[in-house]
C-alpha positions as CSV (number, residue, x, y, z in Angstrom):
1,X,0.0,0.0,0.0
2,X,2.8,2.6,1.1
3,X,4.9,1.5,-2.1
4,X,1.9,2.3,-4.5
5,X,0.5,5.4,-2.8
6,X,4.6,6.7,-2.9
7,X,4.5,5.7,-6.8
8,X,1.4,7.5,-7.4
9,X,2.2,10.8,-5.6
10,X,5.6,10.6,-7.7
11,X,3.1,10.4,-11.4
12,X,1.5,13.1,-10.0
13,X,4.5,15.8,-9.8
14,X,5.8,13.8,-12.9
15,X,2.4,14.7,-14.9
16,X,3.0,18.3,-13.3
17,X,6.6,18.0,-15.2
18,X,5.1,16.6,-18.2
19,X,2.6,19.5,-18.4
20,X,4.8,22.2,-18.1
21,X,7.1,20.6,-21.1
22,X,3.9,20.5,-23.5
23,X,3.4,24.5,-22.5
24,X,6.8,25.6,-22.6
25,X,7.6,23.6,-25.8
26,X,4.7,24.9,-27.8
27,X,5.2,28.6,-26.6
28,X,9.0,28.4,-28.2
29,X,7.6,27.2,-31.2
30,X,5.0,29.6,-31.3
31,X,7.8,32.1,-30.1
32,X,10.1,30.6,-32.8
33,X,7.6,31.0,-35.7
34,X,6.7,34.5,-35.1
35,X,10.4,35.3,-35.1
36,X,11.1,33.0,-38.3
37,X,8.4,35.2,-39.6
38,X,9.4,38.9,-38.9
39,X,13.1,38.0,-40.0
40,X,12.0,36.6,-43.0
41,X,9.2,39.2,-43.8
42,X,11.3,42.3,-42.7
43,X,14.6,41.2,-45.3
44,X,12.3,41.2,-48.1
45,X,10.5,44.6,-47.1
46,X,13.8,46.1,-47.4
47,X,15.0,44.7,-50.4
48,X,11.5,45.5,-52.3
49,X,11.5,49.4,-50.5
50,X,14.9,50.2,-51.4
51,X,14.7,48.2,-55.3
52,X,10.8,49.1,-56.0
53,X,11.0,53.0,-54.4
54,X,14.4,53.0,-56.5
55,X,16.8,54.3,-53.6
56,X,19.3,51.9,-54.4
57,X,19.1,51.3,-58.3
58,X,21.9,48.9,-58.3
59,X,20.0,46.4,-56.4
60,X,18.3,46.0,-60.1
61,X,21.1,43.9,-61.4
62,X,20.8,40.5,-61.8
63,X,23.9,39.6,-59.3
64,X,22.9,41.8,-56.6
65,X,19.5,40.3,-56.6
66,X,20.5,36.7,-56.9
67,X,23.4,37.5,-53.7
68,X,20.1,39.1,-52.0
69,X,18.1,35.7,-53.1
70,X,20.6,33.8,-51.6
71,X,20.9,35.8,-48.9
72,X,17.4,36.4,-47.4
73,X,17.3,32.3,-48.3
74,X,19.7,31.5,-46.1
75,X,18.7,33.9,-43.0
76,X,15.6,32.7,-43.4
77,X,16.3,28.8,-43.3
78,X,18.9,29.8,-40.1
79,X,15.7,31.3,-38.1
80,X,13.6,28.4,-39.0
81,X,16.4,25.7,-38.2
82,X,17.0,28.1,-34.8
83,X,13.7,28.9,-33.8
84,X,11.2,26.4,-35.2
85,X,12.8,22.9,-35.8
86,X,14.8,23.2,-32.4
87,X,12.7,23.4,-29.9
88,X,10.7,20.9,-31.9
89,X,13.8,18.4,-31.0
90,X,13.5,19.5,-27.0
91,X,13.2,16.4,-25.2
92,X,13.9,17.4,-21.5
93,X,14.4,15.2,-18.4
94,X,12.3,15.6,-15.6
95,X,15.5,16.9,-13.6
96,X,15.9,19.5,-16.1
97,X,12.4,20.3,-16.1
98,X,12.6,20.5,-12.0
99,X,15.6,23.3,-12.2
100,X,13.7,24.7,-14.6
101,X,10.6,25.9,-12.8
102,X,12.6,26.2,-9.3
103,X,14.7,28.9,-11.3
104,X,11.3,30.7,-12.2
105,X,9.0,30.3,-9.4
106,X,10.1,32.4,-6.3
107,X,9.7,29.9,-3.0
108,X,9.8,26.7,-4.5
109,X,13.3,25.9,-3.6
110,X,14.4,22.3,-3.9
111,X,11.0,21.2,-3.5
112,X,10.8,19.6,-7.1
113,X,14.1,18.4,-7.7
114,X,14.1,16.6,-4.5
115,X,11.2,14.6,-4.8
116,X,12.2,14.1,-9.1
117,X,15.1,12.1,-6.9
118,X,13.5,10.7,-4.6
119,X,10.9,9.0,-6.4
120,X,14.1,7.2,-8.8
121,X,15.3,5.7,-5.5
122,X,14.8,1.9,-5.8
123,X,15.9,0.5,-2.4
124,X,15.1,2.3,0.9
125,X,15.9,1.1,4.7
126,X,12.7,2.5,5.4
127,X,9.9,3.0,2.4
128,X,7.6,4.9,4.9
129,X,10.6,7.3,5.5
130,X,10.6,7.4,2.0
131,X,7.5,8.0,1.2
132,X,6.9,10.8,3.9
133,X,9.5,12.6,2.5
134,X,8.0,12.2,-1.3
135,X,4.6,13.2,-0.1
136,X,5.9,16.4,1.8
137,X,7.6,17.3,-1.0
138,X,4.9,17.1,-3.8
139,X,2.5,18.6,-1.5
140,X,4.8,21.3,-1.7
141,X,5.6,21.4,-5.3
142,X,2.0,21.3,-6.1
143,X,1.3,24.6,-4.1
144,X,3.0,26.4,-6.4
145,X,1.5,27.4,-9.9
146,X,4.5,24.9,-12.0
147,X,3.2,26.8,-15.7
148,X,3.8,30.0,-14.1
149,X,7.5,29.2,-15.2
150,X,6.8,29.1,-18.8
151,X,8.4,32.4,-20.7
152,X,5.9,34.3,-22.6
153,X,8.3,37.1,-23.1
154,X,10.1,36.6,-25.7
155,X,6.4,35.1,-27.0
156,X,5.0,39.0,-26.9
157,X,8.7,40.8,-28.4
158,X,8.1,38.7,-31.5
159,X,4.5,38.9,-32.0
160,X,5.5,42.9,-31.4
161,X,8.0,42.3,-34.3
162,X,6.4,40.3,-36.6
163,X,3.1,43.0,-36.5
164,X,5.5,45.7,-37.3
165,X,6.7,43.8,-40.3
166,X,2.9,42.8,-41.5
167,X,1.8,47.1,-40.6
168,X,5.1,48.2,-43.0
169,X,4.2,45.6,-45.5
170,X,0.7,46.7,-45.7
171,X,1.0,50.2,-45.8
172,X,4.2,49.8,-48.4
173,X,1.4,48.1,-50.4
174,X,-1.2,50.0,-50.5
175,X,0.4,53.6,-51.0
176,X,2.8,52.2,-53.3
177,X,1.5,48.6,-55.0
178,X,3.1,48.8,-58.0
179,X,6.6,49.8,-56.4
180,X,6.4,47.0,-53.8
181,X,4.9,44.8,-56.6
182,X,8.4,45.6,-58.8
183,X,10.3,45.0,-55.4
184,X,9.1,41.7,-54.9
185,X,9.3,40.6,-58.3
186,X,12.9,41.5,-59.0
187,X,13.7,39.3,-55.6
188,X,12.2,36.5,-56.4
189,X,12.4,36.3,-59.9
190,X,16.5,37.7,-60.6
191,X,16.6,36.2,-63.6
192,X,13.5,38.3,-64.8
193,X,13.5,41.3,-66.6
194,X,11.4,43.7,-64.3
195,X,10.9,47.2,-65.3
196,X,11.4,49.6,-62.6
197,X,8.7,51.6,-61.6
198,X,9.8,55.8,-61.6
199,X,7.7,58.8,-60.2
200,X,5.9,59.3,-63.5
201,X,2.5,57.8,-64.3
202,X,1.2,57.8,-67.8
203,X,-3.0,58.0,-67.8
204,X,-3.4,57.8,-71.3
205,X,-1.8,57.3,-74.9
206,X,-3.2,58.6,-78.1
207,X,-4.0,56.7,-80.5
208,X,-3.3,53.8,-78.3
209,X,-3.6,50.6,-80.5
210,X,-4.1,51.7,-83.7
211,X,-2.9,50.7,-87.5
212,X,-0.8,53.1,-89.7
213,X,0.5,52.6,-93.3
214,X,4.1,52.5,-93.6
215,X,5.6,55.4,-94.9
216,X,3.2,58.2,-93.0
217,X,4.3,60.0,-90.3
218,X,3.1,58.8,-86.9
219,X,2.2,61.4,-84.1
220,X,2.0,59.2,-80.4
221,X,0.7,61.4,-77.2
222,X,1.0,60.6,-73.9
223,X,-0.6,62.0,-70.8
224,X,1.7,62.1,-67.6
225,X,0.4,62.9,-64.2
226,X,3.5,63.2,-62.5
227,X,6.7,65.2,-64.4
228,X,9.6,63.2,-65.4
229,X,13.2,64.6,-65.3
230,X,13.3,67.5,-67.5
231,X,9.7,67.3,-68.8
232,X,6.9,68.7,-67.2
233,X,3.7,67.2,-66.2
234,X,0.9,67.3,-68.8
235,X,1.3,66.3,-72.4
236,X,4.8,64.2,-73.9
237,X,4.4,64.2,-77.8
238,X,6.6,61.9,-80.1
239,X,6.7,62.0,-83.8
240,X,8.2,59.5,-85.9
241,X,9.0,60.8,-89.6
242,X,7.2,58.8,-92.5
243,X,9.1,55.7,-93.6
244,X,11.0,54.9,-90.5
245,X,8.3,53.6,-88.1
């Protein structure tokens, strides 16, 4: 009877033990995945600002956007690895689990740890010693809230991280879609040729499609809402002299 009763209070802090892994495991994961996400989000918001709103126009070249292919690749894959697929290989013991919550819960002392050990002693010159001294120490234990000593900060820094990337993403695309459309486009496609997208905006093009007879001389007009460098806003007319259209 004392042997069982001293085996059962020992599942019970072990369940305690077990239940705090589950919580503490999925909250780095969770943690992990938020962080994977802001890195990986924030390096190609910077890459399509600076290519798409053309403040560095050498990022257009085909080897500086395969290098920053490669590199937001490999940052990214390093955060996942880090952050995500670690703490999905955590596979604590219950000693470790023990120090862990003693560590984080003020007044809990030795409480767990001692009666992790106890409860792996096979031979005892006295089993009711034994288990009096189990008991006293999961009653303990057990007064204490054990998830308490998961970490949710680093849990509310990322989600704080990752929600600035998503806000600057958002905003990037709606005042700007075609710019952050031309950013993204030159990263993930460097091969790609990707016109780049400048200040000027053309609203309409007269004739627009249209057949001509070679020979003639063909007058093309364009409507510009914002100026380009040199030329005004308003009206760009091109003529082409008959027989070389």
């Amino acid at each position: 009877m004392t042997s069982r009763t001293g085996s059962a209070r020992a599942e019970d802090i072990q369940s305690d033990l077990l239940a705090l892994k589950d919580h503490t495991k999925s909250a780095r994961i969770l943690t992990g995945f938020l962080g994977f996400a802001a890195v990986l989000g924030g390096a190609v918001f910077v890459f399509a600002f600076l290519v798409g709103a053309n403040i560095l126009p050498a990022l257009r070249a085909p080897w500086a956007r395969w290098a920053a292919l490669v590199t937001v690749a490999g940052v990214g894959s390093a955060a996942f690895v880090l952050w995500v697929v670690r703490p999905l290989m955590w596979r604590p013991t219950y000693e470790s689990l023990a120090r862990m919550a003693e560590e984080k819960i003020d007044g809990l002392d030795n409480s767990l740890i001692n009666a992790v050990q106890l409860s792996g002693e096979r031979r005892s010159a006295s089993p009711l010693l034994l288990f009096r001294a189990i008991d006293e120490c999961v009653t303990r234990a057990r007064g204490f809230d054990i998830l308490s000593a998961v970490d949710r900060r680093g849990f509310k820094r990322r989600a704080a991280a990752c929600a600035a990337v998503v806000v600057a993403v958002v905003l990037y695309g709606l005042v700007a879609p075609q710019n952050f459309a031309a950013g993204v486009s030159m990263l993930f496609n460097p091969t790609r040729f990707v016109p780049a997208v400048g200040r000027a905006r053309i609203q309409k093009i007269v004739p627009g499609d249209a057949d001509f007879l070679r020979g003639r001389e063909v007058s093309i007009e364009a409507v510009i809402r914002k100026g380009l460098e040199g030329i005004p806003a308003g009206k760009l007319r091109v003529r082409f002299p008959g027989g070389r259209l």
